[in-house]
C-alpha positions in Angstrom: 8.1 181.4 34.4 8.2 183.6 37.5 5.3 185.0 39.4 6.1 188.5 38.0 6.0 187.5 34.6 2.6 185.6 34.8 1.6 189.2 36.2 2.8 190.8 33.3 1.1 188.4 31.1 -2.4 189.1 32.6 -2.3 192.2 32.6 -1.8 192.6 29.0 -4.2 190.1 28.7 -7.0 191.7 30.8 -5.9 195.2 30.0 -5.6 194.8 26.5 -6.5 191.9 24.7 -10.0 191.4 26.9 -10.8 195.3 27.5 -10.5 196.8 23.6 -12.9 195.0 22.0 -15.6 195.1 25.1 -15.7 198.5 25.9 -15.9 199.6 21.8 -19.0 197.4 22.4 -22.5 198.7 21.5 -23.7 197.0 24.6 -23.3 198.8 28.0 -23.0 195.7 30.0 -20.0 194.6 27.7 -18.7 198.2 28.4 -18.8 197.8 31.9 -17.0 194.3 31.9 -14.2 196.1 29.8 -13.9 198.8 32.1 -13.5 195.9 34.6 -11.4 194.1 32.9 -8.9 197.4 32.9 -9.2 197.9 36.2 -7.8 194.6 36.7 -4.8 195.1 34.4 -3.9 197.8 35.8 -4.2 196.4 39.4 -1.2 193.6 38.0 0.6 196.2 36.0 0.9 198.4 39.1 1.9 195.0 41.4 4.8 194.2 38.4 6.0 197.7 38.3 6.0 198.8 42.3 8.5 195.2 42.3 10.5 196.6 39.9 10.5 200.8 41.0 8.9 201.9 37.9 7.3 204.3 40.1 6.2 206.7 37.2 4.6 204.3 35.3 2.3 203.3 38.6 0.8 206.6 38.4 0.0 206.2 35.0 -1.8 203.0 35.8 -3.6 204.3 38.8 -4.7 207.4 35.8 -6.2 204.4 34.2 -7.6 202.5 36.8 -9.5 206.0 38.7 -10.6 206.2 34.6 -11.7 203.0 34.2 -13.8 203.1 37.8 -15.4 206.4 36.5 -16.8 204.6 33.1 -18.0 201.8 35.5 -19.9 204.5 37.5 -21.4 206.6 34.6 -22.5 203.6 32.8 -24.9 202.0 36.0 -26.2 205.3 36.2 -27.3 205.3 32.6 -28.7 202.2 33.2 -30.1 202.5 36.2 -32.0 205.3 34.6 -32.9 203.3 32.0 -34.5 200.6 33.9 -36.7 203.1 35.6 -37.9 204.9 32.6 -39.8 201.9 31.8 
């Protein structure tokens, strides 16, 4: 196994199999390690498909990285409100 195809592999692994079920999470903190873990699939799937010139599908996954980086930043300011209603 090549080093493109253990790139593949994680980033179905953090893009998919890791992310779905955290960010469907009632817990914001899982959310946010979701949207993390998204971020980081895409940052592979972008490496694997700029090596092979699937060019269109790297805009795609910077869509869903700029996507993912906007959840991360709405979520700590919901709970950076939350902390200091209390």
């Amino acid at each position: 196994m090549g080093m493109f195809e253990f790139f593949q592999l994680l980033s179905v692994f953090f893009g998919t199999l890791l992310a779905a079920p955290l960010i469907v999470s009632k817990k914001a903190k899982k959310r946010i390690f979701g949207f993390y873990a998204v971020a980081l699939g895409c940052f592979f799937a972008i490496i694997v498909q700029l090596y092979l010139g699937l060019y269109y599908f790297v805009f795609a996954n910077i869509f869903w990285l700029l996507n993912s980086f906007y959840g991360i930043k709405k979520l700590s300011k919901q709970n950076r409100k939350e902390i200091r209603s209390f």
